[in-house]
C-alpha positions in Angstrom: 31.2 6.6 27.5 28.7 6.1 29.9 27.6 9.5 30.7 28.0 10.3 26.9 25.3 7.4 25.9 22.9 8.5 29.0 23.4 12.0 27.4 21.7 11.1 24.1 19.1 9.6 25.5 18.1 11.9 27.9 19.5 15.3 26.2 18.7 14.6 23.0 15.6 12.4 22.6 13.8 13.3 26.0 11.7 10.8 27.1 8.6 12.1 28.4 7.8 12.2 32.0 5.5 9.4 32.7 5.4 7.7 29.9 4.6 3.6 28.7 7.5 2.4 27.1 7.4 -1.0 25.0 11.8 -2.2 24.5 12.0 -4.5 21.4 14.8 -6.5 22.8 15.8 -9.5 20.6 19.4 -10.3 23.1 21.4 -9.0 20.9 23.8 -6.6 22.4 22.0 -4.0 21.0 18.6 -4.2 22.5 20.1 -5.4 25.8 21.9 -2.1 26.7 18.9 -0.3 25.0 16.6 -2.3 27.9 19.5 -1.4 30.8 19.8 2.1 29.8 15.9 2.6 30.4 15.8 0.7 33.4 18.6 2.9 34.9 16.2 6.2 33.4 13.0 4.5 34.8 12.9 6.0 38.5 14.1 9.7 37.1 11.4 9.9 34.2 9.1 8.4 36.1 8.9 5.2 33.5 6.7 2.4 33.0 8.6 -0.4 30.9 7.2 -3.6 28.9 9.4 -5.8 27.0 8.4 -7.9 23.8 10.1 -10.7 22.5 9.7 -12.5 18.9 11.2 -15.8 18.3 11.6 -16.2 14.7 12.2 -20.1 14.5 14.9 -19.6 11.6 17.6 -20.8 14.1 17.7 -23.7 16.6 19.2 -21.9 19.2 16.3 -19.4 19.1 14.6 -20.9 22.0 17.4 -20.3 24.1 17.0 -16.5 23.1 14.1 -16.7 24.5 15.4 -17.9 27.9 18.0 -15.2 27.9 15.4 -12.2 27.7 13.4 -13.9 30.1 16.4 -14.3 32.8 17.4 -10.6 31.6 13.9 -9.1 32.1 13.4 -11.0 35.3 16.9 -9.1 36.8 15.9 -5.8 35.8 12.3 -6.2 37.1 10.6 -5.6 33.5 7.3 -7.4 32.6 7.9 -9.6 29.7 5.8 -10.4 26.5 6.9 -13.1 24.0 5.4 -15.0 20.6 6.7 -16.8 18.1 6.2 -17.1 15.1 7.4 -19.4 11.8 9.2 -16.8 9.1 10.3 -19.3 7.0 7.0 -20.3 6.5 5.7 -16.9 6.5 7.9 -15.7 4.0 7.2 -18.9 1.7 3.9 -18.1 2.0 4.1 -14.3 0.9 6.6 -14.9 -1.8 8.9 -12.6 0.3 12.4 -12.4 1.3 13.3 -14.0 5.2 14.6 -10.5 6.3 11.5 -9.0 4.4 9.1 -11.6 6.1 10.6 -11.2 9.6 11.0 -7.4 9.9 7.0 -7.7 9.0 6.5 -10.0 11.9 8.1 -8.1 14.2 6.2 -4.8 13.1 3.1 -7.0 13.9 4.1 -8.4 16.8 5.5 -5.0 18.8 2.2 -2.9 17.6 0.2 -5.6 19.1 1.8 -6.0 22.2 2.0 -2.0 22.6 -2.0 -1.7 22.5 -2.2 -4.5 24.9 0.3 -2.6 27.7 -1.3 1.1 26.4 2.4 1.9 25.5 2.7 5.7 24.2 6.6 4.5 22.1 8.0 1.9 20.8 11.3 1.9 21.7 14.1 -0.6 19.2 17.6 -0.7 19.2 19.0 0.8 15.7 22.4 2.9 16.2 24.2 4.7 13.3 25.4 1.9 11.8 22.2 0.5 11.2 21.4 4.0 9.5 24.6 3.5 7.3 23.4 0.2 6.4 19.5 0.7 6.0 20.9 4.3 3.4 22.8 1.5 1.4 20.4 -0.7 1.4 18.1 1.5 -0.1 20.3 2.9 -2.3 20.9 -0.7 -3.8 17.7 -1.9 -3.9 16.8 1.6 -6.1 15.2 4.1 -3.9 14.0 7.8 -4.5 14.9 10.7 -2.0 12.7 10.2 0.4 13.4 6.7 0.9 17.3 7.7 1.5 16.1 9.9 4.8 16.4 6.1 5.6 15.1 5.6 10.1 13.8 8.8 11.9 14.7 8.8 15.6 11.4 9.6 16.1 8.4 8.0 13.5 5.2 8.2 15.5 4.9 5.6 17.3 8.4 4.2 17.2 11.4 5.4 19.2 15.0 5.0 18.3 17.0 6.2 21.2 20.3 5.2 19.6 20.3 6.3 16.5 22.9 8.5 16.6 25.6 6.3 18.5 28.2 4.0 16.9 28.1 0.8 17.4 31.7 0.9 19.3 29.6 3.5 21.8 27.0 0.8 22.4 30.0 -2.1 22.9 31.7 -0.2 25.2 28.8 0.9 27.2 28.2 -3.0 27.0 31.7 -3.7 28.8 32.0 -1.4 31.4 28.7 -2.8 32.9 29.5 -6.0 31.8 26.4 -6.8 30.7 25.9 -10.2 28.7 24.2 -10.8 25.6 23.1 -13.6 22.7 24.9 -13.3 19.5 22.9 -14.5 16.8 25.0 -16.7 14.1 22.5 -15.5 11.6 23.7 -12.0 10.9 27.4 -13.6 10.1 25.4 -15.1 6.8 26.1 -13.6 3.9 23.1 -14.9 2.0 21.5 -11.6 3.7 21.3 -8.9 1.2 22.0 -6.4 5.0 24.7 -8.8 6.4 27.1 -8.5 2.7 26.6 -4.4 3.4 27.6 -5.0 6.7 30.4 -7.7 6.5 32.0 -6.6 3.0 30.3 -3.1 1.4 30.5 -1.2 4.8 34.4 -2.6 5.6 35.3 -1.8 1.7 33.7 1.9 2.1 35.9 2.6 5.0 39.2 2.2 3.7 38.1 4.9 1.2 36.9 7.1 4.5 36.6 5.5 7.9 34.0 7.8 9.2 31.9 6.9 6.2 29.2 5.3 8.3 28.9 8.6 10.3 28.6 10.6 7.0 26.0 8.1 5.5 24.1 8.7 8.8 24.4 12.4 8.5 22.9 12.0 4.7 20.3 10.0 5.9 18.9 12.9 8.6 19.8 15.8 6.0 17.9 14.2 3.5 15.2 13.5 6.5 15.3 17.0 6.6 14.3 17.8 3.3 11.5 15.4 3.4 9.6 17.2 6.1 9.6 20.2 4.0 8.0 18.4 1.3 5.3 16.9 3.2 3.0 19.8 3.6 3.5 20.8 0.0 3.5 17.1 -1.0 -0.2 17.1 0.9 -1.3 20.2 -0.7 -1.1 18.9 -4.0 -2.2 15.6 -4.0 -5.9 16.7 -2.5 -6.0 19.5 -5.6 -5.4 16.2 -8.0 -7.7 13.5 -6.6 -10.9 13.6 -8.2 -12.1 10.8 -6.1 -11.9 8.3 -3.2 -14.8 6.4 -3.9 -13.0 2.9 -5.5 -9.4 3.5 -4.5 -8.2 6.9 -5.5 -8.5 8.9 -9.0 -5.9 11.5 -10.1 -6.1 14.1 -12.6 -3.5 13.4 -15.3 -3.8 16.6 -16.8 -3.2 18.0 -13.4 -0.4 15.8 -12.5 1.2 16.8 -15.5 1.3 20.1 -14.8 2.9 20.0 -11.5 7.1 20.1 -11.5 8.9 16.6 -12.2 10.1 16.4 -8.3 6.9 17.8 -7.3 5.0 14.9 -9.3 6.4 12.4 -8.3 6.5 12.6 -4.8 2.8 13.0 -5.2 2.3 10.0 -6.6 4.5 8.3 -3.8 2.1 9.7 -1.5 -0.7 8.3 -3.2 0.4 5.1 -3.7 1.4 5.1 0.6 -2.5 6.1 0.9 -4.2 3.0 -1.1 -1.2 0.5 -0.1 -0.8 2.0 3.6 2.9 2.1 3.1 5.8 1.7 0.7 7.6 -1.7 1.3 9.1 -2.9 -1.7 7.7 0.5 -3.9 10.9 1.2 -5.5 12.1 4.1 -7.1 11.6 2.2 -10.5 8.3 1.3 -9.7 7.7 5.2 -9.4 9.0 5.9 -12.8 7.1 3.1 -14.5 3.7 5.2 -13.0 5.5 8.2 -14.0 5.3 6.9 -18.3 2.1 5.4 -17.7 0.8 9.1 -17.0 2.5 10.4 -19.8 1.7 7.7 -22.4 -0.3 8.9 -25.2 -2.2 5.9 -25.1 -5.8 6.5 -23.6 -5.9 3.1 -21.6 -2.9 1.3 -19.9 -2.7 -0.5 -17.0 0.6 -1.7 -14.6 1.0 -4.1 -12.1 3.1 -3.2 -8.8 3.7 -5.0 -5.6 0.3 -4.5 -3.5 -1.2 -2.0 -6.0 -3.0 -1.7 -9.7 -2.1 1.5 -11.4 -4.6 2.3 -14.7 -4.1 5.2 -17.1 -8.4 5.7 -17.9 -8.2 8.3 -20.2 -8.0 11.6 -18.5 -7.9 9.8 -15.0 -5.4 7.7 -13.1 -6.6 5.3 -11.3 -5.2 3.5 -8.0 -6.6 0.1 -6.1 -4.9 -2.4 -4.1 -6.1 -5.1 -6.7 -6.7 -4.9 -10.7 -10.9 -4.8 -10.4 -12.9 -7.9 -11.1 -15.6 -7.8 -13.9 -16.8 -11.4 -14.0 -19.1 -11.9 -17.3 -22.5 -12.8 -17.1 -25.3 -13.3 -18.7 -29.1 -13.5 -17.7 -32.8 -13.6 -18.8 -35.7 -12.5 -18.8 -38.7 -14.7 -20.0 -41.9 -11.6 -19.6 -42.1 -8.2 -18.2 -40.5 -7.7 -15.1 -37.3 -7.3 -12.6 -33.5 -8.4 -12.9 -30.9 -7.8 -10.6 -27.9 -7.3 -12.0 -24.2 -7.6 -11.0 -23.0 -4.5 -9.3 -26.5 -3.8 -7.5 -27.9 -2.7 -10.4 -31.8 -3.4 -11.3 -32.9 -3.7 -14.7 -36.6 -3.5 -14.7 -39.1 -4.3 -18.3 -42.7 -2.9 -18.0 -45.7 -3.2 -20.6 -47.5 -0.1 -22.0 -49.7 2.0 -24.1 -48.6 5.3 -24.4 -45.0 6.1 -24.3 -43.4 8.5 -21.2 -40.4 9.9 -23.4 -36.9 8.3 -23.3 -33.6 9.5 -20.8 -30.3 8.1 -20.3 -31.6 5.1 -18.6 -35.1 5.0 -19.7 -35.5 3.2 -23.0 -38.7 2.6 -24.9 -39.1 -0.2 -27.8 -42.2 -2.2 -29.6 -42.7 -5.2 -27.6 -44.3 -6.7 -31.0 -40.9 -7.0 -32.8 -40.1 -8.2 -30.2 -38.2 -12.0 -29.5 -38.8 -13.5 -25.9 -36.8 -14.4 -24.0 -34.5 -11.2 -23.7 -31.0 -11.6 -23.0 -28.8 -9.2 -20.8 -25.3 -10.5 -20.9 -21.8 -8.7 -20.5 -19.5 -7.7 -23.4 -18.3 -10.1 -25.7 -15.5 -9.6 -28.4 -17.0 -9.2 -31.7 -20.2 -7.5 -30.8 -21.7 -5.4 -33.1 -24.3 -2.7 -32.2 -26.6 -0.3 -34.3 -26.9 3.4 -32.4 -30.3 5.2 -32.6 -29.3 8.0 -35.4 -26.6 6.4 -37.6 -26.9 4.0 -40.4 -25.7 0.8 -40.2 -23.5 -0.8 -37.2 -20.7 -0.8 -35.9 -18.7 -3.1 -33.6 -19.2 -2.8 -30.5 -15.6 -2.2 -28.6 -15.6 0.8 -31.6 -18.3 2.8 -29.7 -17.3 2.2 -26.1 -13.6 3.4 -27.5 -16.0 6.6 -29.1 -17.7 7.0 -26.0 -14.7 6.5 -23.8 -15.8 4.0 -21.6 -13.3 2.9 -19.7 -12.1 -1.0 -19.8 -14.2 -2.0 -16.3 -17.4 -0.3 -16.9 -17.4 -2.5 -20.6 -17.5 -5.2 -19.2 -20.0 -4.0 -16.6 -22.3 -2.6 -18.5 -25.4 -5.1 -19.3 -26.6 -5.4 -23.0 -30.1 -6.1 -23.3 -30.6 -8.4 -26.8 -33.8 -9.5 -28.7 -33.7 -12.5 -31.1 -29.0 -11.8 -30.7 -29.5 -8.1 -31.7 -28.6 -5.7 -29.3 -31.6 -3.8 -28.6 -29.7 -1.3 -25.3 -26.6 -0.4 -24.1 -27.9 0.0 -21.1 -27.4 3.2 -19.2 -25.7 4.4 -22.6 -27.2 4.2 -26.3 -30.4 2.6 -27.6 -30.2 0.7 -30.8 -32.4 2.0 -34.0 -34.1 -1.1 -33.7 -38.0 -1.6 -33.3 -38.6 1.9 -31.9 -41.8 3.0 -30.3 -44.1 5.1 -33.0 -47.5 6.6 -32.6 -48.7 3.7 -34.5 -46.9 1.6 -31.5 -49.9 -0.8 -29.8 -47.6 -2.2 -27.3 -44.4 -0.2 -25.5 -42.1 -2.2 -23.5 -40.5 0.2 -21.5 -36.8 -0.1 -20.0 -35.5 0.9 -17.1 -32.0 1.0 -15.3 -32.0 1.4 -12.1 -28.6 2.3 -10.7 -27.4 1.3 -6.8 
């Protein structure tokens, strides 16, 4: 069994000559023999090793997991780094599960401690069984396709030497070097969504097939398989749908729509891992409920998901980490002159005697009909607004829906008002009211200027 495990690690995972390896080693059993195996590989492959150690303060005994690792890394001659940090508190705090919370710490942690040491890998303990149990898990919790590829052995900067050993490999290796380790009391509660897969799904699924945790595994790598096919492709298509990057991401709906139904999605999977920087917690619900925002015929609808704000915008989808904020406001202006508005914008009033012709965001009125002070305020429900051209008025949410104006720019967009009438929607319509005629003695001339 010996030669066996040192054959995966070497034959099949090759660790590079020379390289800075950081060991996650928590005293389990697992990480132990993981951190001997290494130390036994260092002199051949040339090796530099770091260990990391993250005490989670969930158990009392933890500090004595600490000592252990310490005593451990001290034998085998490995520098030690070690933290600790509160989960309980942590995961209060983020409205989070404890295993969710701590697998985040530790993520944290390691990536820290690898920059510090200039490690190249990350190396951490999972075997087979964990890849049995991480499939199921997902499975469960409702996951696509790509999320039942499950762990790759290798995943940038993280290295999984023993992913493809059973668990009994890893004991065994264990006992003929009598090695010793820390059993943590923890993963024997079954108030862990991972330890009732473990303790009671996994046992149940074997008396159906014993080697099930060996076919789950070789699921997991098929369907890891298939994902790296679909990455390029995935790629492809998600840069000929973006429209923009300038505030989160756009899409093209009509675009999206066109592209097949396991195409599609997977490109909005890949969007949604661009603006959140990952996909904790973005189930394969979640996906769908993107997925009938997109195809709503409804020209405006938003949805909230875990770290992200999806909005249908009319022709575009829009993606942000947060739902955008459009405070109201409202401001004026006592005489000709300047007014910063929110946004960066600059709304600026100047006095004259022949007019320069109007433009999208050059207006021009007669300052006589004028009622100082001028108002330039956000939005407001009931507003009512008379467009150059037409007769009579109209409310106001009627002509943004008209002129498709999407919910945020609404209530961005400043209104300049005379005496409660809206004279300018700014950047977008002039009122008929007191236009500038030949006859005109006195133009007050508008001007937005944008950021």
């Amino acid at each position: 069994m010996d030669r066996s495990l040192l054959q995966i690690v070497t034959d099949r995972c090759r660790p590079c000559v020379g390289q800075t390896l950081l060991v996650g080693v928590s005293g389990g059993v697992d990480s132990v023999v993981l951190l001997h195996l290494l130390s036994r590989l260092r002199d051949a492959f040339r090796l530099t090793l770091h260990a990391a150690h993250l005490d989670h303060s969930i158990r009392e005994q933890s500090g004595t997991d600490a000592v252990f690792v310490a005593d451990l890394c001290k034998a085998l001659n490995v520098p030690l780094q070690m933290d600790i940090c509160d989960i309980p508190s942590r995961a209060k705090k983020q409205k989070v599960s404890i295993e969710m919370a701590a697998r985040d710490a530790r993520r944290e942690f390691l990536m820290r401690q690898a920059a510090d040491c200039g490690a190249t890998h990350i190396a951490l303990a999972h075997h087979r069984d964990d890849q049995a149990e991480t499939f199921l898990l997902r499975l469960l919790r409702g996951t696509g396709p790509a999320g039942l590829a499950a762990m790759a052995m290798c995943d940038g900067l993280w290295w999984r030497p023993l992913l493809e050993c059973g668990r009994d490999v890893i004991l065994r290796y264990a006992a003929d070097h009598r090695l010793q380790w820390r059993e943590d009391e923890s993963n024997q509660q079954l108030c862990y969504t991972r330890n009732r897969i473990r303790h009671q799904l996994l046992p149940l699924l074997r008396q159906f097939n014993p080697r099930i945790a060996e076919h789950l595994a070789t699921l997991s790598a098929q369907q890891g398989q298939d994902e790296q096919f679909w990455q390029a492709t995935v790629s492809e298509s998600l840069e000929d749908v973006i429209l923009s990057r300038d505030d989160g991401m756009r899409l093209d709906c009509g675009r999206l729509l066109d592209l097949p139904p396991a195409l599609k999605i997977r490109v909005l999977r890949a969007a949604i891992a661009e603006i959140r920087g990952g996909l904790q917690r973005i189930t394969a619900t979640h996906l769908r409920s993107v997925d009938d925002l997109l195809s709503r015929s409804k020209s405006q609808a938003e949805i909230g998901l875990p770290e992200i704000w999806v909005a249908r915008r009319y022709g575009q989808l829009w993606l942000r980490r947060k739902k955008p904020d459009c405070p109201p406001f409202e401001l004026a202006l006592d005489e000709p002159g300047e007014v910063a508005l929110p946004g960066g914008s600059i709304l600026r009033a100047t006095l004259a005697k022949r007019s320069r012709g109007e433009t999208r965001c050059c207006v021009e009125f007669d300052a006589d009909q004028l009622l100082w002070p001028l108002q330039i305020r956000s939005f407001r429900a009931g507003d009512r607004f008379g467009p150059s051209g037409l007769d009579g008025t109209k409310k106001l949410k009627d002509f943004f829906i008209d002129n498709k104006l999407e919910h945020e720019h609404r209530r961005q967009v400043p209104l300049v008002l005379s005496g409660g009438q809206i004279l300018w929607v700014a950047g977008v319509r002039r009122s008929a009211l007191a236009p500038a005629l030949e006859r005109t003695r006195s133009i007050l001339r508008f001007e937005l200027i944008l950021p």
